[in-house]
C-alpha positions in Angstrom: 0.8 -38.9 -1.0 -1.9 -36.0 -0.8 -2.7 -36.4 2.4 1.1 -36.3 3.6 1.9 -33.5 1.2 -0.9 -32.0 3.2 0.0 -32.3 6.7 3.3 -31.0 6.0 2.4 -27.7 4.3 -1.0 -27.3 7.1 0.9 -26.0 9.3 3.1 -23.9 7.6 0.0 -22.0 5.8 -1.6 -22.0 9.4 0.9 -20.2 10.5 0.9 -17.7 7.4 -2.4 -17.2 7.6 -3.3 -17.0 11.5 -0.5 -16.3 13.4 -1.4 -13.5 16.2 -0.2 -10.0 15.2 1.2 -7.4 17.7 -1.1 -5.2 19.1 1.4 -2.4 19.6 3.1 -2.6 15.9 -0.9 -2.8 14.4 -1.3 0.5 16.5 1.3 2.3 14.7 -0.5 0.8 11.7 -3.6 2.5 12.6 -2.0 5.8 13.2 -0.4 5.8 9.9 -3.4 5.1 8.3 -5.2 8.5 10.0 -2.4 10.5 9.0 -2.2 9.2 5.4 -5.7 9.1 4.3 -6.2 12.9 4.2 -3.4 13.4 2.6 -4.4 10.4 0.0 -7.4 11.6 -0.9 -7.0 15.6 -0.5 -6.8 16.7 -4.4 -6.2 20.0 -6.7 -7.5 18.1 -9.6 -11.9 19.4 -9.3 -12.6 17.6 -11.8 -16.2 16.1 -12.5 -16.2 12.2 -12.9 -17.4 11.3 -15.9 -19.6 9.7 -17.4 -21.5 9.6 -14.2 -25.5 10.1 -14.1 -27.2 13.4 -13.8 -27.9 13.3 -9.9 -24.9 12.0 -8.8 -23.0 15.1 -10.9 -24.6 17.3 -8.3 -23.8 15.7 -5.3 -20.4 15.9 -6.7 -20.3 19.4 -6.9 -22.3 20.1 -4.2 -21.2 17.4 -1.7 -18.0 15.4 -2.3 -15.6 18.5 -4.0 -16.2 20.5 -1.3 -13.1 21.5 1.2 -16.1 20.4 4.3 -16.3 16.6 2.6 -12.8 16.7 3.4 -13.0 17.9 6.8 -15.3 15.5 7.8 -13.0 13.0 6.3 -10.1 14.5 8.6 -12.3 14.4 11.5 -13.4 10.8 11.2 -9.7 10.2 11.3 -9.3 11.2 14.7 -10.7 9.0 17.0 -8.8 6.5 14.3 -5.9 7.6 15.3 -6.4 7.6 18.9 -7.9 4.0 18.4 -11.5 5.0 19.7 -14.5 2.6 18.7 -11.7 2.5 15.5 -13.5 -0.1 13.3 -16.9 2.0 13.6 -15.3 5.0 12.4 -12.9 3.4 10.2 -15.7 2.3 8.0 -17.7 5.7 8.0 -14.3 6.9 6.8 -14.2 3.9 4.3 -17.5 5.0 3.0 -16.8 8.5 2.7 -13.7 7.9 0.9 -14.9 5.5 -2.1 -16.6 8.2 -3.8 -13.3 10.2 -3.9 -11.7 7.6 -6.2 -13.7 8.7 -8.8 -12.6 12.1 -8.1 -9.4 12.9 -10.2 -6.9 11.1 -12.7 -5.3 8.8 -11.6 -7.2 6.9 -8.7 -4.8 3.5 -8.5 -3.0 5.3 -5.8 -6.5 5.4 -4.1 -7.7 2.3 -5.1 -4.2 0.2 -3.4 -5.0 2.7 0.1 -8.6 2.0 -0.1 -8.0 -1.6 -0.5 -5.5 -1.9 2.1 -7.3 -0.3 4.6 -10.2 -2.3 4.1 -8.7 -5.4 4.7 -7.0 -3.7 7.9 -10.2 -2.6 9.4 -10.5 -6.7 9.2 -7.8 -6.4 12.7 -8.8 -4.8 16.5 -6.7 -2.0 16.0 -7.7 -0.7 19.0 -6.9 -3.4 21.5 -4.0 -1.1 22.3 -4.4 2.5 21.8 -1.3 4.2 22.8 1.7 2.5 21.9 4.0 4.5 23.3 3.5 3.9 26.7 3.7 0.2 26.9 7.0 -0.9 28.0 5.8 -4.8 29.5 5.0 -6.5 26.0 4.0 -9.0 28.4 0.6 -7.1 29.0 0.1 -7.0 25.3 -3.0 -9.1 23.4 -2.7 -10.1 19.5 -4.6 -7.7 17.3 -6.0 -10.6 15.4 -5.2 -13.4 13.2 -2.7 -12.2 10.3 -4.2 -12.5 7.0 -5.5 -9.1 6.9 -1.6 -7.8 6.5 -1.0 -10.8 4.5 -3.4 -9.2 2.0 -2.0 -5.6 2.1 1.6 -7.6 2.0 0.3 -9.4 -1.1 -1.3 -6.4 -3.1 2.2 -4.8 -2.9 3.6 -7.8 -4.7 1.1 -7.7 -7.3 1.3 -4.1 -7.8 5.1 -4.8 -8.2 5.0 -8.1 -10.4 2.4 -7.3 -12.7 4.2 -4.3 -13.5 7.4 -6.2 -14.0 5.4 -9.2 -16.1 3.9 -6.1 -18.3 8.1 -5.1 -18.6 8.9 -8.6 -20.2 8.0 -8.0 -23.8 10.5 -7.7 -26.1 9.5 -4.8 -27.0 9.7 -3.2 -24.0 13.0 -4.2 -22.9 14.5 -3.0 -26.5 13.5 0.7 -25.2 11.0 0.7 -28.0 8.0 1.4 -25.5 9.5 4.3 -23.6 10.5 5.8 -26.9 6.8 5.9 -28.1 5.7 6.5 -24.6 8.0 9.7 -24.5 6.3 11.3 -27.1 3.1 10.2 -26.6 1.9 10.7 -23.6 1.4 13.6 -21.4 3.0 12.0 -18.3 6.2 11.3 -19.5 8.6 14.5 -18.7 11.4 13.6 -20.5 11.7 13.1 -24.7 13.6 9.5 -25.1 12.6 9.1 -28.5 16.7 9.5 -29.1 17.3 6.5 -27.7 19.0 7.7 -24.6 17.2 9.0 -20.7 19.2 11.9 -19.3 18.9 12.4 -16.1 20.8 15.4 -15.4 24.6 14.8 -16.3 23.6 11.0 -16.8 22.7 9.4 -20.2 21.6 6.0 -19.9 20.5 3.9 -22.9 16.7 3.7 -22.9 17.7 -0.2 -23.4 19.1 -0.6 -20.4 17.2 1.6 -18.3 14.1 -0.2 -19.6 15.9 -3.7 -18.4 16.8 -2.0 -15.2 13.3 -0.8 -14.5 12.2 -4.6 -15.2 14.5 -6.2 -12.7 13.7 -3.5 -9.9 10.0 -4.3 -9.7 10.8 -7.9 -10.0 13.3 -7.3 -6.9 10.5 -5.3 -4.7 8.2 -7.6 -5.6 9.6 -11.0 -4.5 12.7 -9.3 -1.7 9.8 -8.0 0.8 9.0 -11.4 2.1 12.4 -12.1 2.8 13.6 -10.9 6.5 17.0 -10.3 5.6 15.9 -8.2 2.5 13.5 -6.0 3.1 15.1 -3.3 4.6 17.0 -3.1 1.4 14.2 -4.0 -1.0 12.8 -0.4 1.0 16.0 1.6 0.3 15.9 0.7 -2.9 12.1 1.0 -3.8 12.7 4.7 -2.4 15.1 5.6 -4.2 13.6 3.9 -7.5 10.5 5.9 -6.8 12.3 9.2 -6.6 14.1 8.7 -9.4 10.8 7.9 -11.6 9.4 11.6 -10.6 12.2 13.1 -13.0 10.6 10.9 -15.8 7.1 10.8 -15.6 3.8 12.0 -13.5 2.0 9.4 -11.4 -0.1 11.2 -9.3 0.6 9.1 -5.7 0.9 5.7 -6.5 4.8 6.5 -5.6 3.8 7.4 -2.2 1.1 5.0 -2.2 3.5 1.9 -3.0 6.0 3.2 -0.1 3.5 3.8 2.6 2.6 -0.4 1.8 6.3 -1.2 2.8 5.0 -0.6 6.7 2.9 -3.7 6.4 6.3 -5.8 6.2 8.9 -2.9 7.6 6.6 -2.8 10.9 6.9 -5.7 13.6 3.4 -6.8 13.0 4.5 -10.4 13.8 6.2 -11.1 17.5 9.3 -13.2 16.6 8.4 -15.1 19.9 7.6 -18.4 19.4 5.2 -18.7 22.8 2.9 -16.2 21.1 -0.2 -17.7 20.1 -0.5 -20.7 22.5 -3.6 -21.3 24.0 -4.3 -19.5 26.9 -1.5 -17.3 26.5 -2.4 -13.4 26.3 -1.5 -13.1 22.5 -3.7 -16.2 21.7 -5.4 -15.3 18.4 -8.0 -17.7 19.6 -9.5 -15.7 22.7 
């Protein structure tokens, strides 16, 4: 029973796992990585990390907050973007950026880019380097084996569901949290402790808006990985995103979780079913 259960589901997680990705699609990929990152990781908040020893304080001062740290970082992002020897410099640029995540309040936005750039420095990005130009996707050679965007895919879900789990108390979904949050915390822009979220002309119950909240993140976090979805799962994780800058201060995880949706918005995965074959151009194999 095992061993059939097995051989059914093989080549099903073969195929999530391995199948070839688009050279062209992991491309753009590459280029919105080089033109994200400095904008990631470019900050107002010069604040020291702390506690951090002695030394490293003064390399911090000295070294890491200073506007040429981030102009090396911009630089090592060029011959990123124009797919140049781009796994070489992608991780010079991955070094120089993980002391940056230490730099200011609120690094999760860092930490989900950092991680998902890691695990797409894992693909040749730079089997093709202009995508522009090709017009014969015939000519075109897989950028790898898939599981590398499976993991950026995947930390978007979790980002998304363990938010939503955390939104499944009771407590929570009375309102009560956002009430006490309202008042509590620095980050929250708007006073709920009444019981009601005005946005503008809008009252909403803090109730409902608390269940609301709940079922978007379990939405974005499950309609992504359906085909038929996930252009809508992205209109509405947009517009969800927007609306939570009028209530609280985030930093850039908002833009952080939206530039993720090019990992499943993208067509990192040919729909034709010859790719992959052996022998064929696009065979992840060669």
């Amino acid at each position: 029973m095992r061993a059939e259960l097995f051989s059914r589901w093989q080549p099903k997680m073969n195929a999530f796992l391995f199948q070839p990705v688009d050279a062209r699609a992991v491309a753009w990929l590459r280029i919105a990585f080089a033109l994200a990152l400095p904008f990631f990781f470019w900050s107002d908040y010069f604040i020291r990390p702390d506690p951090v020893p002695k030394p490293l304080v003064w390399v911090y001062e000295h070294v890491i907050q200073t506007f040429c740290y981030w102009l090396a970082v911009v630089a090592l992002c060029v011959p990123l973007a124009f797919g140049w020897r781009s796994r070489l410099f992608g991780c010079l640029l991955f070094l120089m950026l993980v002391p940056l995540d230490f730099w200011c309040p609120g690094p999760v936005s860092r930490q989900v880019l950092l991680f998902s750039f890691l695990a797409f420095l894992c693909l040749r990005s730079d089997t093709v380097r202009v995508p522009w130009r090709i017009v014969d996707r015939s000519r075109l050679h897989s950028a790898g084996p898939v599981w590398p965007v499976r993991l950026i895919q995947l930390q978007l879900t979790l980002l998304y569901g363990g938010n939503a789990v955390a939104k499944s108390s009771a407590s929570y979904l009375r309102g009560d949290v956002l009430m006490e949050y309202s008042i509590s915390l620095t980050s929250f822009k708007l006073d709920m402790s009444g019981g009601v979220l005005e946005l503008g002309p809008i009252a909403i119950p803090v109730a409902l808006a608390a269940v609301g909240s709940a079922l978007i993140e379990y939405f974005l976090a499950t309609a992504f990985w359906f085909g038929r979805w996930k252009w809508i799962a992205a209109i509405v994780g947009i517009v969800f995103h927007w609306l939570l800058t009028f209530i609280l201060t985030i930093f850039k995880l908002n833009f952080a979780s939206i530039f993720l949706y090019l990992a499943f918005l993208l067509p990192l995965i040919p729909d034709d079913p010859a790719v992959g074959r052996p022998g064929s151009k696009i065979d992840p194999m060669n």
